[in-house]
C-alpha positions in Angstrom: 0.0 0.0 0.0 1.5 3.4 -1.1 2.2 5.9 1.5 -0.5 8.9 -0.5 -3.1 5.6 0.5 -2.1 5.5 4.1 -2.4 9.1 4.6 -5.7 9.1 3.1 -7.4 6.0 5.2 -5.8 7.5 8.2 -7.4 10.7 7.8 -10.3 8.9 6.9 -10.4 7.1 10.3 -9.9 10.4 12.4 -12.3 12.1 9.9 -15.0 9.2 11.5 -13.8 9.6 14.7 -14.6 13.4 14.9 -18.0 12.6 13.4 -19.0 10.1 16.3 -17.9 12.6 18.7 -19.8 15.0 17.1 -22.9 12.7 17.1 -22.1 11.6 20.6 -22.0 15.5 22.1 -25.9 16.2 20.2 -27.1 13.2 21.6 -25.5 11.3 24.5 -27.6 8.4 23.9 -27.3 7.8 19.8 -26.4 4.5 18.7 -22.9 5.4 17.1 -20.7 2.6 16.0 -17.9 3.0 14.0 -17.4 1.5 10.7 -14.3 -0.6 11.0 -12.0 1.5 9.2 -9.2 1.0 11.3 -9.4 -2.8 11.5 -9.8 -2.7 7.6 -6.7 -0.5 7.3 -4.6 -3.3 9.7 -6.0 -6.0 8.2 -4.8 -4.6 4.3 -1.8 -3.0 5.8 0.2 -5.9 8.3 1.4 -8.6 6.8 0.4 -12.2 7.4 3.2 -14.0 9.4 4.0 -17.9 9.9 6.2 -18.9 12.7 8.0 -21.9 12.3 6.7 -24.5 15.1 9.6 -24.7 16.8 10.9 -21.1 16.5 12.2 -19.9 20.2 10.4 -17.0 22.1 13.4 -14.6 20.9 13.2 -15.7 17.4 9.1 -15.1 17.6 9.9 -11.9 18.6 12.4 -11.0 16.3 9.9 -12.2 13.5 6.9 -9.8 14.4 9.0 -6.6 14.7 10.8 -7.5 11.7 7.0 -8.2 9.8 5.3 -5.6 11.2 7.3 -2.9 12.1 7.6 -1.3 8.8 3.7 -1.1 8.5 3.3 0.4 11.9 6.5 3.1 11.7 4.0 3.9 8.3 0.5 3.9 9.8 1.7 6.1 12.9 3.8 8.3 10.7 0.4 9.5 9.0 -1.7 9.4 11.6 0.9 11.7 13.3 1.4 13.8 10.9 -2.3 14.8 10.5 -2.3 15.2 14.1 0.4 17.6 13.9 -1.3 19.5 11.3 -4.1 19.6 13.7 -2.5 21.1 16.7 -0.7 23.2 14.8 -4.2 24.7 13.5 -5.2 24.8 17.2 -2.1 26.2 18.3 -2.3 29.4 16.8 -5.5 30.4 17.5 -7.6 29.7 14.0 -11.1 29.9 14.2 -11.3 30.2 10.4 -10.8 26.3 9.8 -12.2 23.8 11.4 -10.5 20.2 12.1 -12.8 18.6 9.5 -11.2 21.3 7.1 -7.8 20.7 8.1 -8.5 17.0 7.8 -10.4 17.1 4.3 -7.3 19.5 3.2 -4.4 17.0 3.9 -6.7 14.5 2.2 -7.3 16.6 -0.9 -3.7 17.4 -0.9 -2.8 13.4 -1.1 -5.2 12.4 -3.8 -3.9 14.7 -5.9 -0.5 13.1 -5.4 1.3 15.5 -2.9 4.2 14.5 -0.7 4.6 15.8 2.7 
């Protein structure tokens, strides 16, 4: 999965997360569920991995962060660098942009092929 495709999902998942909250502050009570982008995204993203049966704990170990530590080091580098983006918004005071802006912005600005 290219990186401009990990950006967008993960924006996508905080995107949903602001619109629960959202639904959750007008109405305490509202059914909200979410809509299982984030296992979607790990499930696409991280690697299946077979252990050999009589691998040691150490080598077990070594396995996983050898599997999966590329796809994590990429699915927190987006999701902090929309966070960033965030705060940085928040930081200095803007009330002319909300976070959904800021949010459909660094989306926009990775469909159409933009680097960070």
């Amino acid at each position: 999965m290219e990186q401009r495709e990990i950006m967008q999902r993960s924006v996508g998942i905080l995107t949903e997360a602001l619109e629960m909250r959202r639904r959750i502050r007008e109405n305490p009570d509202a059914d909200v569920t979410r809509n299982g982008a984030v296992a979607k995204l790990l499930e696409e993203m991280l690697p299946h991995i077979q252990l050999p049966a009589d691998a040691s704990v150490r080598e077990v170990a070594d396995i996983v962060t050898e599997k999966l530590g590329p796809a994590i080091v990429q699915i927190t580098s987006a999701l902090t660098h929309a966070f960033v983006q965030l705060a940085e918004i928040h930081d200095e005071g803007r009330t002319d942009v909300s976070s959904a802006d800021v949010l459909r912005s660094i989306s926009l600005h990775y469909e159409t092929g933009g680097k960070r």
